[in-house]
N, C-alpha and C positions, 0 to 999 in steps of 0.2 A: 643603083642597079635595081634595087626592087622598087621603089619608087617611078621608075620606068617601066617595068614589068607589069605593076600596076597601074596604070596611066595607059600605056597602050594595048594592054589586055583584060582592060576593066570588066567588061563582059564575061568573059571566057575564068578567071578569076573567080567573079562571084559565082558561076552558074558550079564548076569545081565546088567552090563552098557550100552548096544547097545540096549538093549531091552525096558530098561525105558522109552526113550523119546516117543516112537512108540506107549507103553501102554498108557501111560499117556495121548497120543494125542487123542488117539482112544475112551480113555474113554471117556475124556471130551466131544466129534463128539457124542458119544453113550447116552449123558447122560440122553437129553431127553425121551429115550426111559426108560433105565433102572433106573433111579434117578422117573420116572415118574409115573414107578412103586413101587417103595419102598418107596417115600419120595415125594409124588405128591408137597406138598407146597414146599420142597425146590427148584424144578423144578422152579415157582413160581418167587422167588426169584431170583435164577438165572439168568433167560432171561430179568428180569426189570435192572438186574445189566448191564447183558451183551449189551442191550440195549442200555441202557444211556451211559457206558462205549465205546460203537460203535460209538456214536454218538456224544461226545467229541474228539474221535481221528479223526474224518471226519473235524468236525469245526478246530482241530488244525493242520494236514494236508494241508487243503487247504490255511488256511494262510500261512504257512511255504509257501509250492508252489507258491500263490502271493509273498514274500517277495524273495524269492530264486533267482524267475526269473527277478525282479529290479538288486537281487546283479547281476547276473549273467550278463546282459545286461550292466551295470555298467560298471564289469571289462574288458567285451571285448571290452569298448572305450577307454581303457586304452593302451599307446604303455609300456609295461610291458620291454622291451630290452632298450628303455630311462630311464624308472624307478631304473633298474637295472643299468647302467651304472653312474649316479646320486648317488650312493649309498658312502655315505663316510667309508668308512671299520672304522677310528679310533672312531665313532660313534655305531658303530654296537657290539650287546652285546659278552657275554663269548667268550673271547678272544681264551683261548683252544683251543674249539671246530671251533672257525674260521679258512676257507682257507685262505692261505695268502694273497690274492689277488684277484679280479674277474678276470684275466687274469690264475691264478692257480686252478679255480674253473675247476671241471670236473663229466658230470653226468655219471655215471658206468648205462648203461640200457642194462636192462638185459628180452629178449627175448627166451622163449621158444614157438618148433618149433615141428609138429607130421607130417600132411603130407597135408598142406595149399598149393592151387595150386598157379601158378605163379603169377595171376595177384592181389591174395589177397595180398602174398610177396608184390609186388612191388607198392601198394597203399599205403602198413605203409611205406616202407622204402622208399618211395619222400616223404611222410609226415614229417620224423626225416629231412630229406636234406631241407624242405623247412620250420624248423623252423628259429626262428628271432635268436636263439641263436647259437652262432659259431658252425658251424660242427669238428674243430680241438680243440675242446675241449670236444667232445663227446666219450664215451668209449663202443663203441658197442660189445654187445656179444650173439652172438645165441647158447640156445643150442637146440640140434636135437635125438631126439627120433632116434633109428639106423637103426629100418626098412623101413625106407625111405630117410635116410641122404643124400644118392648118390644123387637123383633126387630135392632133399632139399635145398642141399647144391650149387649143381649146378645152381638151380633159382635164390639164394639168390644172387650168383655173378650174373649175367645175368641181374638182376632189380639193384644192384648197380653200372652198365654202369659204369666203372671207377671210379664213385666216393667215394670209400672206402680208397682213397688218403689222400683226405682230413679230413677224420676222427682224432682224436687221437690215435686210433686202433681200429683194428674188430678181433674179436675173434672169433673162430666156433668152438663149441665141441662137440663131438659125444657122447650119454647118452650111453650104452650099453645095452642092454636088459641081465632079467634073474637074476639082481644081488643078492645074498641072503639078506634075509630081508626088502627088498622094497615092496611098493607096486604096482601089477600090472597097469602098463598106470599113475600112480599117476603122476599128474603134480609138485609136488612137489620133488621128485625124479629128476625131469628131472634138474629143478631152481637150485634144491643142486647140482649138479653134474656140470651145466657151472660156475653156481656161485665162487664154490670153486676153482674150476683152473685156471678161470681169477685174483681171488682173489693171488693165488697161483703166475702166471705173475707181477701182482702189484707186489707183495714183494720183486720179484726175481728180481726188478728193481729199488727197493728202494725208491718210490716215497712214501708221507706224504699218511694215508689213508684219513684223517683229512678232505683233498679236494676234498673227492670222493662223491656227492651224488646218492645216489643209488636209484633206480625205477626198475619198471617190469609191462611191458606190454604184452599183447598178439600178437602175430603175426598178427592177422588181424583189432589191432587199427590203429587208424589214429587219429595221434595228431591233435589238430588247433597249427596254427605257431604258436603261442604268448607261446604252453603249457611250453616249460622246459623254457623259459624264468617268466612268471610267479613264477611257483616253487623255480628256484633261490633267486626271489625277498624273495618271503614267506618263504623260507628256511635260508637265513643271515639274515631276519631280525628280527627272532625267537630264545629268550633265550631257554636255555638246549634245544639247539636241538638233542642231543642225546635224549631228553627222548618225542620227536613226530616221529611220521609218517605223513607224508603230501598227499593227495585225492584230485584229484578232487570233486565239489560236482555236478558234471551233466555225467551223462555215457549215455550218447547217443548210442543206438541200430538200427541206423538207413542206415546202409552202402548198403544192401537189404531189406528194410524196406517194400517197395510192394512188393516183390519176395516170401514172405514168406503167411501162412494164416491168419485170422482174426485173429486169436486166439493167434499167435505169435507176434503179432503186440500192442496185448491190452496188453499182457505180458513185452513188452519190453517198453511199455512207459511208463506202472506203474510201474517200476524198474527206471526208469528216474525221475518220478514225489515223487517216492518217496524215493529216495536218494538226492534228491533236499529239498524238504520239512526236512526229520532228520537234517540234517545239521543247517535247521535255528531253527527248537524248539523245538530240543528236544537232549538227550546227549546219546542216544542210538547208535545213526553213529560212536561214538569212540573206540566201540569194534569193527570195521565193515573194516578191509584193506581187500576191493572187486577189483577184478579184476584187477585195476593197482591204485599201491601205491609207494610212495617212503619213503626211509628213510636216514640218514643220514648210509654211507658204513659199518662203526663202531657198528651201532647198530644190523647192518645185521652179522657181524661178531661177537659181545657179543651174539646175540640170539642164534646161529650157526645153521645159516639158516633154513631150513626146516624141517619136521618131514617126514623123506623118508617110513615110515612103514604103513602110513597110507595115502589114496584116496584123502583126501581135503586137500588144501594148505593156500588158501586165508586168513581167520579167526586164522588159528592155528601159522601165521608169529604175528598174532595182541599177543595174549599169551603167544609165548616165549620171545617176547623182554617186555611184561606186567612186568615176572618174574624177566628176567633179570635187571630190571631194578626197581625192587623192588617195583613193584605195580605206579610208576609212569611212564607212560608213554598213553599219549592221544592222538588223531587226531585231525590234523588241515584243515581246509577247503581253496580249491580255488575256481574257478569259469570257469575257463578254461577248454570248456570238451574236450573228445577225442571222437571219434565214432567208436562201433564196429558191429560185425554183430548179427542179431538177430538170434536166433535157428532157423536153417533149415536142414531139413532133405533131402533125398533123393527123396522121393515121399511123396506125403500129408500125407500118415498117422505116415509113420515113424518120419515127425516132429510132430509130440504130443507125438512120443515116446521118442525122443530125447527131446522135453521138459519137461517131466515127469521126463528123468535120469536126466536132468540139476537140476530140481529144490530138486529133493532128495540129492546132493550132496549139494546144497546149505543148505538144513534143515539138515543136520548131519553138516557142517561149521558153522551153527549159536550156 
């Protein structure tokens, strides 16, 4: 019956679906008014809840945040490329899933690309060249939105002065525009589409995927050196690592942090403050691969990749590998951030518009 339901009310179905969260939200914002009128005491009620309720997540909040930023200060006294090297592989758990070697170890990162000017390009890509972990064991891959690929693709060489040598390979792939069943600008479209053709290279070369760990960042992070050396560490030394994804837990937004307004700035450091704080108390961050995550290649190929039909990506890579993986599968924390840019817009007003689209795509990802 629902199965039929579904099937010949497909439309009508999802658009119900899109519409829920929106009422739902609106009502609860509305309730004082209308709950105020129908049900004055449960109004009442309500705000002594929502109150107290406020005011236990403030108190647990803040500690997380103090405890975050010890871990955080912690790890970056740590030389994380000693640690890793140190590491005795016949020690290190489920063999399987182990690369054979920290010299066979390699990070598959994967970078989508719309039409970032040169010198945002060329701050992440010294950031990859100036990590503590081998550049010849890095498996870089851009992909590029098409309406800007020429002048994209051309920067991309330009900021890597030469040294795309010393990589383990770079990869560049052109998304197409237009293709049926995608969604338009979906950044997730673009992921699936370099994703699978490098993946596609792999095979065609026959190397293990086993020692691929896979990440995805934005074109205008900037890693700290220590980052995929870190992750490494945290990545071998994590049973069933097929069934985590591994986070930083500090996203710094701070790469134009004065250039932007007030308003983008209190924005972007409550996004810091409080993916710092989930991480130490509370197990909400597990449903949560924001912005750059990584996982082990395997898992990125059991999930199969992205959901190209639909605008959000981030959230919806946490759900299909949930599935695939039979309801187990969790996030694990490092410490090690990256810095990206905070929303800015063109002129002041269009960043609050540009904030406004950011943050609704993120409330449809949660």
């Amino acid at each position: 019956m629902i199965t039929f339901i579904l099937g010949r009310y497909e439309r009508q179905v999802h658009r119900i679906l899109e519409i829920t969260p929106g009422l739902l939200t609106w009502s609860l914002l509305l309730s004082p008014i209308w709950l105020g009128v129908l049900f004055p005491s449960a109004i009442v009620y309500l705000l002594t809840f929502l109150t107290v309720y406020w005011a236990y997540l403030a108190a647990k909040y803040s500690i997380g945040t103090v405890l975050g930023y010890f871990r955080y200060q912690s790890e970056l006294k740590e030389d994380w490329r000693a640690n890793v090297r140190e590491m005795d592989f016949s020690q290190l758990p489920e063999k399987e899933t182990l690369p054979e070697s920290l010299e066979a170890v390699r990070h598959f990162l994967l970078i989508p690309a719309y039409n970032e000017p040169y010198g945002v390009l060329k701050e992440s890509i010294d950031s990859i060249f100036g990590q503590t972990f081998p550049a010849n064991q890095l498996f870089l891959v851009y992909t590029i939105e098409q309406k800007y690929s020429e002048r994209v693709i051309a920067d991309i060489y330009k900021a890597m002065e030469g040294r795309e040598k010393e990589l383990a390979a770079l990869n560049i792939f052109v998304h197409p525009s237009g293709i049926p069943g995608e969604a338009v600008g979906a950044g997730a479209a673009n992921r699936t589409w370099g994703a699978k053709h490098a993946v596609d290279e792999l095979n065609k070369s026959g190397v293990l995927i086993k020692n691929y760990i896979f990440s995805t960042i934005d074109a205008d992070h900037i890693l700290h050196p220590q980052y995929l050396s870190r992750l490494t560490h945290l990545y071998l030394s994590t049973a069933k690592r097929n069934n985590h994804f591994y986070s930083t837990a500090v996203h710094l937004f701070d790469n134009n942090y004065w250039e932007v307004p007030a308003i983008m700035r209190i924005e972007a450091t409550s996004i810091t403050l409080g993916g710092l704080s989930d991480w130490i108390v509370s197990d909400m961050a597990i449903k949560d691969t924001f912005s750059a995550y990584s996982a082990s290649l395997q898992t990125l190929i059991d999930a199969d990749y992205w959901d190209v039909a639909i605008g959000i990506d981030d959230t919806v890579f946490y759900w299909r590998a949930f599935f695939v993986r039979n309801g187990d599968f969790k996030g694990i924390p490092h410490f090690i951030p990256y810095s990206a840019d905070a929303v800015e817009g063109t002129t002041y007003w269009n960043s609050y518009k540009s904030l406004y689209r950011q943050l609704l795509r993120w409330g449809w990802g949660e």
